[in-house]
ZAMARGU-4260 file (C-alpha; in steps of 0.2 Angstrom, whole numbers, plus 5000, padded with zeros to 4 digits):
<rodrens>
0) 4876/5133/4957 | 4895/5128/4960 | 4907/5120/4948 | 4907/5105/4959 | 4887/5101/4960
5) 4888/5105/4940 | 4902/5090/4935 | 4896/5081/4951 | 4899/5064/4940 | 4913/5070/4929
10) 4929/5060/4930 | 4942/5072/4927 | 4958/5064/4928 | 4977/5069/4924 | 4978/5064/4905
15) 4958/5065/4900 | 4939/5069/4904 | 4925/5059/4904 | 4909/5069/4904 | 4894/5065/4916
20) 4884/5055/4903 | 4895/5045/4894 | 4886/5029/4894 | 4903/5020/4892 | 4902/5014/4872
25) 4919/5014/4867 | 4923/5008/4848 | 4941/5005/4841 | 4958/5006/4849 | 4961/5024/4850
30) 4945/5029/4858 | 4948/5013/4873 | 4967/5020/4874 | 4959/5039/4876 | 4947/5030/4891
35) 4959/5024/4900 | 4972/5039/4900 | 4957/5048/4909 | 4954/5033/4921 | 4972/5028/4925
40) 4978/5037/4942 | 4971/5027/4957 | 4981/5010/4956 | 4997/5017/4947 | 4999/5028/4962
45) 4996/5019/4975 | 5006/5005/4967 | 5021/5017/4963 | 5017/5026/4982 | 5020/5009/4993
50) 5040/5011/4986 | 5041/5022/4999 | 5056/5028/5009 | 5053/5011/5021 | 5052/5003/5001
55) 5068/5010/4994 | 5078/5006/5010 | 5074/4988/5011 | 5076/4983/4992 | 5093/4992/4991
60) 5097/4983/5010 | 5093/4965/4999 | 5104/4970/4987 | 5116/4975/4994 | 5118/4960/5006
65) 5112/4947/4999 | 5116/4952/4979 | 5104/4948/4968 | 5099/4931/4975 | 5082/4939/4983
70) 5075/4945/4966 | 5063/4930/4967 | 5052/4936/4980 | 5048/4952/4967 | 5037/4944/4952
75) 5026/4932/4967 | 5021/4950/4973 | 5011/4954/4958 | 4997/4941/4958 | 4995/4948/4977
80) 4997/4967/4973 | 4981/4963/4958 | 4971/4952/4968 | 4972/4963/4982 | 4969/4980/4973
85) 4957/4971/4963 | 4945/4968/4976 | 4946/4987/4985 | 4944/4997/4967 | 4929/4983/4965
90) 4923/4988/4982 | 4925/5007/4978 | 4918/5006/4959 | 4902/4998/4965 | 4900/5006/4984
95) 4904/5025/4979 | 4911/5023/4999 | 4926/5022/5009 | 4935/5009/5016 | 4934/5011/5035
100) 4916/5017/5033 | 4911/5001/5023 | 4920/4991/5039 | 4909/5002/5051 | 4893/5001/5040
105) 4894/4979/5040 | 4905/4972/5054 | 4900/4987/5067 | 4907/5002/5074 | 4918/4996/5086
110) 4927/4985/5071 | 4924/5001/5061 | 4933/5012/5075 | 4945/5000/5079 | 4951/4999/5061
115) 4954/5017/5058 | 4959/5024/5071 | 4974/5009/5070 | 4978/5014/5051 | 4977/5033/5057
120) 4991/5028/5071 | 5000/5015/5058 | 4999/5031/5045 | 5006/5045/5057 | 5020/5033/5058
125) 5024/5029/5041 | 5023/5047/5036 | 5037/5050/5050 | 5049/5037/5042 | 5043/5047/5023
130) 5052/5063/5030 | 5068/5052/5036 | 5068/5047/5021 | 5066/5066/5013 | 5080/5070/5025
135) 5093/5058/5022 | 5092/5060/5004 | 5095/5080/5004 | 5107/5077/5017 | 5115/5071/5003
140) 5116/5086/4995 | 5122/5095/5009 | 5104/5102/5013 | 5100/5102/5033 | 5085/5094/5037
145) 5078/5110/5048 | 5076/5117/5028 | 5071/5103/5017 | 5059/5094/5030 | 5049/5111/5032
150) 5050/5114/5012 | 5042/5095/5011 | 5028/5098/5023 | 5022/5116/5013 | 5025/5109/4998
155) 5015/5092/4999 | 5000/5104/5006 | 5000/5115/4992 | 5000/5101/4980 | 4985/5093/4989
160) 4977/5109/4993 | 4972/5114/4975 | 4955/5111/4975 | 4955/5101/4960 | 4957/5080/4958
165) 4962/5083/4942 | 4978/5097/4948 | 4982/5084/4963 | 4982/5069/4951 | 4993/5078/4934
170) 5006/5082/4950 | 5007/5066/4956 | 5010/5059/4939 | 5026/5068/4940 | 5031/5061/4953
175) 5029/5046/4946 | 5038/5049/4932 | 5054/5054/4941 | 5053/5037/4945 | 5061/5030/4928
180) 5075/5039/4935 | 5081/5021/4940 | 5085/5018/4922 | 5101/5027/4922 | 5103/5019/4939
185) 5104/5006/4934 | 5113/5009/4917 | 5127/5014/4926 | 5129/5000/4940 | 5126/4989/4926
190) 5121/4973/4933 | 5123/4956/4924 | 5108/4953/4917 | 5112/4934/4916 | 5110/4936/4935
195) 5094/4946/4936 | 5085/4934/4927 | 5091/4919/4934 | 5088/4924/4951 | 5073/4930/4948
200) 5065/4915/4943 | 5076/4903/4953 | 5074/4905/4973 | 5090/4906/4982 | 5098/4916/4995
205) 5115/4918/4997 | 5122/4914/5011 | 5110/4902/5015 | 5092/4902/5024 | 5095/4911/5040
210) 5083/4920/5052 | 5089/4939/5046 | 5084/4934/5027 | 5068/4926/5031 | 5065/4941/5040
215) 5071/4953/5026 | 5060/4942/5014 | 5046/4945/5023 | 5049/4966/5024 | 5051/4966/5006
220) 5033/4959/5004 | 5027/4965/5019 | 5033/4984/5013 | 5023/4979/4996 | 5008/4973/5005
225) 5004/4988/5015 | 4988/4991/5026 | 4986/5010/5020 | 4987/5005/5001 | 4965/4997/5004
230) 4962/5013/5012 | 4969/5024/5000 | 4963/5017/4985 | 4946/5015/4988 | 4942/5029/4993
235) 4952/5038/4978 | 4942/5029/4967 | 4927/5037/4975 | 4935/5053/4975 | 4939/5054/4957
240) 4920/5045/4952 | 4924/5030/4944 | 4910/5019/4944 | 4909/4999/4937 | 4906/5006/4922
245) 4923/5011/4922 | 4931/4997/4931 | 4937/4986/4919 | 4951/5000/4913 | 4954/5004/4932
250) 4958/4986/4933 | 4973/4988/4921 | 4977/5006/4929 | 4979/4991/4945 | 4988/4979/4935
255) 4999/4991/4926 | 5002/4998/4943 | 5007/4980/4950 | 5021/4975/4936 | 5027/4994/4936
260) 5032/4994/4956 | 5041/4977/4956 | 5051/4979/4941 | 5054/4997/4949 | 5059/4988/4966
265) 5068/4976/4957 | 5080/4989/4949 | 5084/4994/4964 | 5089/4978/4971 | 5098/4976/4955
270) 5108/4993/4954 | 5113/4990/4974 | 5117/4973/4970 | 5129/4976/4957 | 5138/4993/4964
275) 5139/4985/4982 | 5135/4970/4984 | 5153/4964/4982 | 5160/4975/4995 | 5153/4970/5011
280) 5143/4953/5018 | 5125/4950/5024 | 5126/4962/5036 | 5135/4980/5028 | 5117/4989/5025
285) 5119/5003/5036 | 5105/5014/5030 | 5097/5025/5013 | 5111/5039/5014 | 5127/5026/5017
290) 5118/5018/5001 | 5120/5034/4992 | 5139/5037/4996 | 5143/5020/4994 | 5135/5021/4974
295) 5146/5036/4974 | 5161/5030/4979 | 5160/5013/4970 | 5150/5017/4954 | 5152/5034/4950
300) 5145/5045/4938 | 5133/5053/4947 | 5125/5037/4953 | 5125/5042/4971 | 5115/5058/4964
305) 5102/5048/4956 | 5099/5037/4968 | 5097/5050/4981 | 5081/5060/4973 | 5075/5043/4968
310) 5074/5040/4988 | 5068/5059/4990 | 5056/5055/4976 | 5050/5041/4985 | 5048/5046/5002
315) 5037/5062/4995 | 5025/5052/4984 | 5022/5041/5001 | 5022/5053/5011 | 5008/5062/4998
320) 4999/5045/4996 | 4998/5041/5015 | 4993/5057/5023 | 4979/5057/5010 | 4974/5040/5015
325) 4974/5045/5033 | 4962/5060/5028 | 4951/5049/5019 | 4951/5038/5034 | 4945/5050/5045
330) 4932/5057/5035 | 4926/5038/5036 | 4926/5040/5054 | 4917/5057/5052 | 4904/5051/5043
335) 4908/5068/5031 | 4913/5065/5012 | 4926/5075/5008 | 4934/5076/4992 | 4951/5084/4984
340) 4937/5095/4972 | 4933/5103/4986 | 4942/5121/4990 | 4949/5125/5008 | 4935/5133/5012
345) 4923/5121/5011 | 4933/5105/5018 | 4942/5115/5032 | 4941/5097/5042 | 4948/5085/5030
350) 4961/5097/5024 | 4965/5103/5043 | 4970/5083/5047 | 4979/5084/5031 | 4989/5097/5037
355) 4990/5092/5056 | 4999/5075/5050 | 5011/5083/5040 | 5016/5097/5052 | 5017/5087/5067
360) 5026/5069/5057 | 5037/5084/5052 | 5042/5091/5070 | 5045/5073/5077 | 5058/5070/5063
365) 5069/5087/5068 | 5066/5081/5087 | 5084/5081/5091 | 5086/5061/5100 | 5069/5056/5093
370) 5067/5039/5093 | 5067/5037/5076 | 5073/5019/5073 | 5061/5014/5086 | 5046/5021/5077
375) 5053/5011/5062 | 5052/4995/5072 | 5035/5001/5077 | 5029/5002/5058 | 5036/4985/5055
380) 5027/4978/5069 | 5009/4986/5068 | 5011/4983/5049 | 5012/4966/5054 | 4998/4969/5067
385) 4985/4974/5055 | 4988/4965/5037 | 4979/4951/5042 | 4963/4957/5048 | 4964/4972/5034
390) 4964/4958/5022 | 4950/4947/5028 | 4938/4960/5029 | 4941/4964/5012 | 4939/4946/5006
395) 4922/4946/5018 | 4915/4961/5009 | 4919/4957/4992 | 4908/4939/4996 | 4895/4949/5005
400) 4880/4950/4990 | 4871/4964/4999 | 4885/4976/4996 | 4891/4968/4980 | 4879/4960/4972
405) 4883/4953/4954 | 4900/4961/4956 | 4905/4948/4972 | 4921/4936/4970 | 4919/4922/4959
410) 4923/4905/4966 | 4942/4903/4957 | 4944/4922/4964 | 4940/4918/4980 | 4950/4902/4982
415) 4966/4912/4973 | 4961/4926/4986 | 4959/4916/5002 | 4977/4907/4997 | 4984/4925/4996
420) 4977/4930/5013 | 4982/4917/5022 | 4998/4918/5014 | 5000/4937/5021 | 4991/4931/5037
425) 5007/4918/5040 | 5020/4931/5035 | 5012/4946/5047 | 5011/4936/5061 | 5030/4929/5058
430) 5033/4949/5057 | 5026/4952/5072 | 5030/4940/5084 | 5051/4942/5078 | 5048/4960/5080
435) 5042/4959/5097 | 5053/4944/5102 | 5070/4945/5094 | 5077/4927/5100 | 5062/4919/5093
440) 5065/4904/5082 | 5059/4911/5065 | 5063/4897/5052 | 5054/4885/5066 | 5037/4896/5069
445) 5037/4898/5049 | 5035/4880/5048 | 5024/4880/5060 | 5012/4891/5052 | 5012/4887/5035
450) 5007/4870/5042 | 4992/4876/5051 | 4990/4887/5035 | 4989/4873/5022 | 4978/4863/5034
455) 4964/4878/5035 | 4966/4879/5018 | 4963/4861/5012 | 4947/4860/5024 | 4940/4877/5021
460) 4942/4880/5002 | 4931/4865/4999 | 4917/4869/5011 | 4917/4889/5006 | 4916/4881/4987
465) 4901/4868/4991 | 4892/4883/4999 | 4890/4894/4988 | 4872/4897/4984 | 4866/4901/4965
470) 4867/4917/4956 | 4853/4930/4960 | 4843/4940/4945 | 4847/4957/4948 | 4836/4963/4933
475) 4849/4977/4925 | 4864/4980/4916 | 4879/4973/4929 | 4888/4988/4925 | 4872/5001/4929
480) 4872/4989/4949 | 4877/5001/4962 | 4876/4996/4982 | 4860/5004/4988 | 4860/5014/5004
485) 4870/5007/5015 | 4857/5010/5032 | 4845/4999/5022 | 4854/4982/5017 | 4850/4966/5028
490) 4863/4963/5041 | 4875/4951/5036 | 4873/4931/5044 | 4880/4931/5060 | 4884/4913/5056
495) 4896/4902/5069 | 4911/4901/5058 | 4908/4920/5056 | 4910/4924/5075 | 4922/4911/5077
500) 4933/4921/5064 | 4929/4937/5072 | 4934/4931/5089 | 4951/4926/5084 | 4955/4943/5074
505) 4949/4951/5091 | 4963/4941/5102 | 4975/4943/5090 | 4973/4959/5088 | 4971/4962/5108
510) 4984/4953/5112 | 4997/4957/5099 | 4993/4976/5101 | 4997/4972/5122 | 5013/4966/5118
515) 5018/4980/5105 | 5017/4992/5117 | 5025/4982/5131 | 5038/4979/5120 | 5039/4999/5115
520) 5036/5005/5130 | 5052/4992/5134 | 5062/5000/5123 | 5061/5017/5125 | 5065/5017/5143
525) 5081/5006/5142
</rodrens>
């Protein structure tokens, strides 16, 4: 019998074990803390993975055009970060399934296909603006990208390809530590800290409210907010076993996660505030390697340095994070479960696409004259494409009781989470039409929505509250409910306002995805 079929229930995670049977009892402070040293993993690293290359870039580009005065936006990002991750590391706690195949399983399979295959092509993407970032930061350092691109691609396989969860998981935890290198960073641009905190609670924007800091306040959430983060952790959750017995410590890995991100992003603004902001107006961010030499030039004392491995950093933890979610993805697609326990050999698929992504993001970055700015735009633009259906399917399967039963959303969870989705909803589609139509009044079509918003809102929330039916006896333990097979739950209602729902995500993804590669196609030839 193999090692893998022995410890098939064991969670082995980066800082502790917990062996197959542990029935969960935990007594006093030091045996919880223990717990949860072995569960944490999931939600810190996809939290810490969203600041990202396409992360870094565009906190550093509000601080340094716009000083301090968007530090605001950061704390209102955590109760969405929570509620959002919340619901997936539910989803994958209870399910023992992945995302996509969860979508496939209860809305069909062309929702199902339709769905992965857009967050493989978002992901491929993403993973190309990763290994921008990888080469402007060594770039830095006088390092060509025809070396450190390579080195990134072999390297981020071999840390992947171990065989073990717990090898992958220790490694990406030092990734995430190098993140604290902002500290220093921040020491030496020495912000005003009267400034920090009163910006950060008071809303303001220098300059005044314009359509380019609208649009950069919606980046910053939308590269907070990011489609591949549901993917990604849920089906790590899966991967490393954690069950609802577990969930309540994976729920402060999550939170833990959330407050750790903005604080990081908000260093960043901080530190680019301070060291460059005075030195230009709303319009002097060029890109990640001008923000290095600027620190350099302006702050000193190696602050250029720092911030440049912070961006390398970055870019390889998202790169690592995002490929991985892609190969999750397609093992949704596949039907075949495949885990980071398992060796080359015996997951020659989901390493193979792990691989294939990497190589080939890799090769388009060295492309001399690849349109690299224009796949940026496109990542902006299909991010804002699929955040809104991403988001309503998780809401609809975390109220569906055959999948969830006693651990669906609560009525105050579900009327915090509907706010949060249709917030999101409102700020994708403000993305995505300015992205695709650049003359497009933005401040107008944001009123606009947010009034069609807060009327859904005030008519459905009442009606989705009066309908909720009574709680049904499931006759065990809540934490021992796991989703039965999924071939054998009931259907869900195909109810009116159900296919009414349905039928507008499918025109607005129809014919927002139209327009995209119009507008791409536009581009590129002119």
């Amino acid at each position: 019998m193999s090692r893998e079929r022995v410890s098939d229930n064991q969670i082995s995670g980066a800082f502790g074990t917990i062996a197959e049977h542990d029935s969960g009892a935990r007594r006093g402070v030091r045996a919880r803390l223990l717990t949860l040293l072995a569960i944490i993993g999931p939600g810190l690293i996809v939290m810490v993975g969203d600041n990202d290359a396409g992360g870094v870039s565009t906190y550093v580009q509000a601080g340094q055009n716009f000083g301090y005065s968007l530090l605001w936006t950061l704390p209102l990002l955590i109760p969405v970060l929570i509620i959002n991750q919340e619901m997936v590391a539910r989803l994958g706690a209870v399910t023992g399934v992945g995302h996509g195949r969860l979508i496939r399983e209860r809305f069909g399979r062309r929702w199902g296909n339709v769905s992965i295959g857009s967050i493989l092509l978002l992901n491929f993407l993403i993973i190309i603006t990763e290994f921008i970032g990888i080469s402007l930061s060594m770039r830095y350092f006088g390092v060509s990208p025809y070396l450190s691109v390579p080195v990134a691609v072999f390297v981020l396989f071999a840390v992947t390809a171990t065989g073990s969860f717990q090898r992958w998981e220790r490694f990406m935890m030092l990734f995430v530590a190098v993140n604290f290198l902002v500290i220093p960073l921040v020491v030496l641009a020495h912000p005003r800290l009267h400034a920090v905190v009163s910006h950060a609670v008071s809303p303001s924007v220098r300059g005044g409210v314009t359509s380019s800091s609208v649009l950069l306040i919606i980046s910053i959430i939308g590269t907070t907010v990011a489609p591949w983060q549901l993917y990604f952790q849920q089906s790590n959750i899966v991967d490393k076993r954690i069950t609802p017995r577990w969930l309540n410590y994976e729920r402060i890995d999550t939170v833990l996660g959330s407050f750790i991100v903005v604080i990081g992003a908000g260093a960043l603004v901080a530190a680019a505030a301070a060291g460059l902001s005075g030195h230009g107006g709303t319009n002097s961010y060029i890109n990640a390697l001008e923000v290095a030499h600027g620190l350099r030039r302006y702050v000193g004392h190696g602050s250029g340095a720092l911030f440049a491995i912070l961006l390398l950093n970055a870019s390889v933890i998202g790169a690592a994070a995002v490929t991985l979610a892609s190969s999750y993805a397609l093992s949704d697609l596949s039907g075949a479960r495949q885990s980071l326990n398992s060796r080359l050999v015996e997951a020659k698929g989901f390493y193979s696409v792990f691989a294939g992504l990497l190589v080939v993001a890799g090769a388009v970055t060295l492309i001399p004259g690849a349109p690299l700015g224009l796949i940026t735009l496109a990542v902006q633009a299909m991010c804002g494409l699929m955040l809104p259906s991403t988001t309503i399917f998780v809401l609809l399967l975390c109220n569906d009781r055959e999948v969830l039963g006693p651990w669906v959303n609560g009525r105050l969870l579900n009327a915090a989470a509907s706010v949060v989705v249709t917030v999101l909803v409102v700020l994708s589609i403000t993305m995505m039409v300015s992205t695709l139509f650049s003359s497009v009044n933005v401040i107008g079509m944001l009123k606009v929505l947010s009034i069609a918003a807060v009327v859904g809102l005030v008519i459905g929330l009442p009606l989705a509250w009066r309908r909720r039916g009574p709680e049904p006896v499931y006759g065990v333990d809540r934490r021992d409910w796991r989703t039965p097979r999924l071939t054998l739950l009931a259907p869900p209602p195909a109810t009116r306002s159900r296919r009414v729902l349905f039928g507008a995500v499918g025109t607005y993804l129809a014919v927002a995805g139209v327009l995209l590669a119009v507008r791409i196609i536009q581009l590129a030839s002119s």
